[in-house]
C-alpha positions in Angstrom: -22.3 7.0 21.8 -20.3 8.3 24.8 -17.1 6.5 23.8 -17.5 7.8 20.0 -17.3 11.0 21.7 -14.0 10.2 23.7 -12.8 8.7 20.4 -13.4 12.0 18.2 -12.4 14.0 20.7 -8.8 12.3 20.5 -9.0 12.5 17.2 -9.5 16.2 16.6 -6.9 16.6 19.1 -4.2 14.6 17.7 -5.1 16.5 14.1 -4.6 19.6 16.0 -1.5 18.9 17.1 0.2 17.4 14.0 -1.1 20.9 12.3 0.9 22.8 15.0 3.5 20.6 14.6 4.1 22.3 11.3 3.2 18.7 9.2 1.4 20.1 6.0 -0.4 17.4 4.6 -1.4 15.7 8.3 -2.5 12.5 8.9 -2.8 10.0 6.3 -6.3 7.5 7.0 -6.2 4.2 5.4 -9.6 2.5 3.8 -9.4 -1.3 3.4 -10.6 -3.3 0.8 -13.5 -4.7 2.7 -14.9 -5.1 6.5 -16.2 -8.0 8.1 -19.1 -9.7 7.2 -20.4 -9.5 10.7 -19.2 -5.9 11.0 -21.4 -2.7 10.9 -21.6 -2.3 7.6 -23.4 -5.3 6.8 -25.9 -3.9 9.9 -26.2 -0.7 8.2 -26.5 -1.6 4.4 -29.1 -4.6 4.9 -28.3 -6.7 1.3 -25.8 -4.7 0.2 -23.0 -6.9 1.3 -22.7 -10.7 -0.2 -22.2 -13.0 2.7 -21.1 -16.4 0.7 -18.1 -14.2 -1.6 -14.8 -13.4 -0.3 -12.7 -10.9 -2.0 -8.9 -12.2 -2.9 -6.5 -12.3 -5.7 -5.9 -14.7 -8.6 -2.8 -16.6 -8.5 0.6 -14.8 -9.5 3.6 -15.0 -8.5 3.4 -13.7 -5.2 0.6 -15.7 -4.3 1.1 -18.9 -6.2 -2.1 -20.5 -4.7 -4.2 -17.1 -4.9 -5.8 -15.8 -2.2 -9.0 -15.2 -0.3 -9.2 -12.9 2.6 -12.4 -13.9 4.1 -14.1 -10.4 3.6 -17.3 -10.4 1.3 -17.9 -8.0 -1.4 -20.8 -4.9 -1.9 -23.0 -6.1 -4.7 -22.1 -3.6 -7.5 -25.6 -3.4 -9.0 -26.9 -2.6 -5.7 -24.0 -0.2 -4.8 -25.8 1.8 -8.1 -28.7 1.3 -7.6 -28.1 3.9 -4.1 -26.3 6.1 -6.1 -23.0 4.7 -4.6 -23.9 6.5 -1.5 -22.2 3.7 1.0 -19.0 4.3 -0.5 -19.6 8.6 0.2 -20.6 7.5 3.8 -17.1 5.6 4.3 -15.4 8.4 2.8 -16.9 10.7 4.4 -15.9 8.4 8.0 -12.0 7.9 6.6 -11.3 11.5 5.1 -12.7 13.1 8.4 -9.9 15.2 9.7 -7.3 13.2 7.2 -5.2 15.4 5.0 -4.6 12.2 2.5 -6.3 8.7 2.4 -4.7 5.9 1.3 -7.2 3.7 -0.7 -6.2 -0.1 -0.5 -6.1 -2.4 -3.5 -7.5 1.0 -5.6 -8.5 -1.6 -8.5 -11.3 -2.7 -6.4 -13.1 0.4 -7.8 -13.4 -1.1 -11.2 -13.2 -4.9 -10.7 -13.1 -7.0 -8.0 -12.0 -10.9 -7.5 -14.8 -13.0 -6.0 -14.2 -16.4 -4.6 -17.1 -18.8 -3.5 -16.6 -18.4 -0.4 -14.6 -21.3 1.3 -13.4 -22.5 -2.1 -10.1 -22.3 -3.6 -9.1 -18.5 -4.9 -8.0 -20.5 -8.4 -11.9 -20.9 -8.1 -12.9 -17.0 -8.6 -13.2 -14.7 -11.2 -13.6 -10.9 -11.5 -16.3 -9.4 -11.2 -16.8 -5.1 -12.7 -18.2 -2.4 -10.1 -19.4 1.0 -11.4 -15.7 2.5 -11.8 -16.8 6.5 -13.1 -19.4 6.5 -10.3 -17.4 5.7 -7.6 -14.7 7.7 -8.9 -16.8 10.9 -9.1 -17.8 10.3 -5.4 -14.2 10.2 -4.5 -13.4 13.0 -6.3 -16.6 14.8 -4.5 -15.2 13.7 -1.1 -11.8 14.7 -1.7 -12.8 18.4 -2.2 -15.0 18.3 0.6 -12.7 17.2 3.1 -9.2 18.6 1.1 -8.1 15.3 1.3 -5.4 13.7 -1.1 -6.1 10.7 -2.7 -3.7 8.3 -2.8 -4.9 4.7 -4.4 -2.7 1.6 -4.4 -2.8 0.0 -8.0 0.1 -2.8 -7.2 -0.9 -6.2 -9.0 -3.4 -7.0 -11.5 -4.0 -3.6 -12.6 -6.9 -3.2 -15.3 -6.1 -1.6 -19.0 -6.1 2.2 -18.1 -6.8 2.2 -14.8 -3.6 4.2 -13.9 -4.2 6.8 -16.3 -7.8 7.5 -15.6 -6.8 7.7 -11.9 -4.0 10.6 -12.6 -6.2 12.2 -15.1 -8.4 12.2 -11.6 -5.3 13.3 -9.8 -5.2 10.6 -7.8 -1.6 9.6 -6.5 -0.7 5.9 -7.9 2.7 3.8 -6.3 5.6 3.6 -7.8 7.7 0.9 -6.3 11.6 1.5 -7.2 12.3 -2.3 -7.8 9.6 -2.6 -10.1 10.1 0.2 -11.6 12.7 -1.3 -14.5 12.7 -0.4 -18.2 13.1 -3.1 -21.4 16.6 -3.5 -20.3 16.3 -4.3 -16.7 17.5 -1.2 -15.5 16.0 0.5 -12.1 13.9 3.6 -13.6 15.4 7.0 -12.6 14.7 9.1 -10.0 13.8 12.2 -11.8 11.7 9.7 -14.4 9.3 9.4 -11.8 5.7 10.9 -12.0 4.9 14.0 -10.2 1.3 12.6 -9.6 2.8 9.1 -7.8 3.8 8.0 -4.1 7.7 6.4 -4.8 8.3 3.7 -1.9 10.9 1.5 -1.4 8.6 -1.6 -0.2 5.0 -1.8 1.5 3.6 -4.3 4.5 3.1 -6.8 1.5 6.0 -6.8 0.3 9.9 -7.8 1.8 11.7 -5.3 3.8 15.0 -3.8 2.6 16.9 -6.4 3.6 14.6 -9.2 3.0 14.7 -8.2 -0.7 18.2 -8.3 -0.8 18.6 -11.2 0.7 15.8 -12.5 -0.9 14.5 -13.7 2.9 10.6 -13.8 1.8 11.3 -16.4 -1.1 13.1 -19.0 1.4 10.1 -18.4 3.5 8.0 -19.8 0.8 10.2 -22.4 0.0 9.6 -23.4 3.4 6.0 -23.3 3.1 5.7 -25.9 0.4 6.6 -23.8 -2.3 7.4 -25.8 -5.6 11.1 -25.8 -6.5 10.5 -24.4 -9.9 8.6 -21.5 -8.7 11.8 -21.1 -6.3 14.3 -21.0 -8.8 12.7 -18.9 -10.9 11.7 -16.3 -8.1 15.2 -16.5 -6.8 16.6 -16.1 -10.5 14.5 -12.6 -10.9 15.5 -11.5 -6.9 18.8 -11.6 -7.9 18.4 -9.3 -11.3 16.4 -7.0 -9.3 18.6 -6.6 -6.6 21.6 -6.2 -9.2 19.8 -3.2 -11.2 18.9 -1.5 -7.9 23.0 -1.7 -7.0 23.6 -0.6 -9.8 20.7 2.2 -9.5 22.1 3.1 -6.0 26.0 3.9 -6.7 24.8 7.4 -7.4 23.2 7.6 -4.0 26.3 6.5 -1.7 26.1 2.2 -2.1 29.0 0.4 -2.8 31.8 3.6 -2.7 31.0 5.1 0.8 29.9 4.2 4.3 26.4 4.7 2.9 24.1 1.2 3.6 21.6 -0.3 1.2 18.9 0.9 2.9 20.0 4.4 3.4 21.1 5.0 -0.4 17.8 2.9 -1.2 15.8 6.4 0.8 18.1 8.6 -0.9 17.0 7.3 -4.3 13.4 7.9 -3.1 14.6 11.1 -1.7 15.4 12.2 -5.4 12.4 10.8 -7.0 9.9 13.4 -8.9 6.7 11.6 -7.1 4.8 14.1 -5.1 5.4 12.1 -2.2 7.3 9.3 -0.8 6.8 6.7 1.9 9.4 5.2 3.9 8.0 1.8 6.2 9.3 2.0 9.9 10.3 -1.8 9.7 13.2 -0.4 6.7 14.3 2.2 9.4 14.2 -0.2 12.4 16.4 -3.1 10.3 13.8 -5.4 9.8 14.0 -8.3 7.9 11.0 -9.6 7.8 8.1 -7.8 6.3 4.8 -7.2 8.5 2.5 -9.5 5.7 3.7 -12.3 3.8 0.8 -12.7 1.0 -0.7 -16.3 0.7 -0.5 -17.2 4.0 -3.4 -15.9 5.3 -3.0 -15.1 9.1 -0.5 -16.9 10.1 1.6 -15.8 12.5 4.1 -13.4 12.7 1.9 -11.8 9.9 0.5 -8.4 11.5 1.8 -9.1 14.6 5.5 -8.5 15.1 6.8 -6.4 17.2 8.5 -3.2 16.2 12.5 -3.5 18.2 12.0 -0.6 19.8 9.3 1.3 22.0 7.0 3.6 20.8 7.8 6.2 23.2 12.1 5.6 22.2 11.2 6.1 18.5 11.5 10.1 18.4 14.9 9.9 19.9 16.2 6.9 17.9 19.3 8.1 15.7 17.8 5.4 12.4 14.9 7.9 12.6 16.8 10.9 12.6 19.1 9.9 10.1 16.0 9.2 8.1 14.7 12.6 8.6 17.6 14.1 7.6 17.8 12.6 4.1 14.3 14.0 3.0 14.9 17.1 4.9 16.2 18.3 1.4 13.6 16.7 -0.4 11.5 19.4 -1.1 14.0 22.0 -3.3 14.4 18.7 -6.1 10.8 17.8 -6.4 9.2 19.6 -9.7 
């Protein structure tokens, strides 16, 4: 109990100073998919949790294999049957102090993929939670802690799911090289949703310059991945990366000393999305990204180092330069 203490102590601190600091939204919390099944959720909510399941994705193209992450799922039916109240407990935990949240794998809310656990992901299937329940709770939680709700709805997204979560006025992503219209083209900046998040890339996905260079599909390749799925990942990488060159000449690539990754953040920069994230990996020059999906915990994933210190980052000029481009932000954003 005593280091709880210490911990929220810190905490309440560190908000208190990022208020002074003049941030306005704060701290933005993160809430995983799912604990550990030996974790204190499974102490606190005897049977809610379903110890031989582990959540994961079906196979695409990013995961050709699928994937199972080890963490088991609530039991939906007993999640309603107590009025979803676990889910307003974590919320309540995560939004504490938090002026936004960051839901991962927001989908999870309305189905989930179960794998037996220590079977093959190509084994599972999906499975439906109580979606308008747990969305009220969020919705309860948000106005009780003014916290924004930002849920990440990247992959197998669910018929409507995105525009039942903005009628809800919860931020989705918008990721600018997926973000292409019938023709291929990069959607435009001021096409954007207000009620999104634009980002350039996120832990699960390459870097900057990995995408360009396309760094994460030789990985694969290296891993055992078939040469047909190769060629044909390579074959889109290089379309994508064309229509966001194209996409960037507006923003300083190709005509000035401008690099790809700083007219890549002026794009985002110019983008009508509420708010936009920008990964410290893209403004350290990083070209490998911090998770490569599908292969589990293998190292470096989660645990490559940053090239400079924490204490060095304030004063490093990437950062500034950063800070500079969405300085002006604010006046384009409707």
């Amino acid at each position: 109990a005593y280091l709880q203490w210490i911990a929220s102590e810190q905490w309440n601190h560190a908000v208190a100073q990022a208020r002074a600091a003049g941030l306005s939204i704060g701290f933005v919390t993160d809430l995983a998919l799912g604990a550990d099944r030996d974790g204190a959720e499974a102490w606190q909510w005897p049977g809610l949790v379903v110890d031989d399941i582990e959540l994961g994705a079906p196979p695409d193209a990013f995961a050709p294999h699928g994937q199972a992450w080890g963490m088991p799922p609530w039991h939906p039916q007993r999640l309603a049957d107590a009025g979803c109240q676990p889910f307003a407990a974590l919320l309540d935990a995560v939004m504490q102090g938090a002026g936004a949240i960051r839901i991962d794998h927001i989908m999870g809310l309305m189905r989930q993929f179960w794998v037996p656990r220590g079977a093959p992901a190509a084994h599972g299937a999906y499975v439906d939670f109580p979606f308008e329940a747990l969305l009220e709770r969020l919705a309860q939680a948000s106005q009780k802690h003014h916290c924004l709700v930002i849920g990440e709805d990247l992959g197998n997204v669910p018929h409507a799911l995105r525009e039942r979560l903005a009628a809800a006025d919860v931020l989705g992503y918008r990721i600018v090289c997926f973000e292409r219209d019938a023709d291929g083209a990069c959607t435009a900046p001021q096409a954007y949703p207000h009620a999104s998040v634009a980002a350039a890339t996120t832990h699960d996905l390459p870097t900057l310059q990995g995408f360009e260079a396309a760094l994460d599909i030789a990985e694969r390749a290296r891993g055992g991945a078939s040469v047909t799925a190769t060629y044909r990942l390579r074959r889109e990488r290089a379309e994508a990366v064309a229509a966001l060159h194209r996409a960037l000449r507006d923003y300083g690539y190709g005509h000035t000393d401008s690099s790809f990754t700083d007219a890549t953040h002026r794009f985002l920069a110019a983008t009508n999305s509420a708010l936009a994230i920008v990964q410290l990996e893209d403004v350290c020059g990083m070209t490998r990204q911090a998770n490569l999906p599908g292969t589990a915990d293998v190292a470096p994933n989660w645990r490559q180092r940053l090239p400079v210190a924490l204490e060095d980052l304030a004063g490093d000029p990437r950062l500034r330069a950063v800070a500079d481009i969405f300085t002006e932000r604010r006046p384009q954003v409707r």
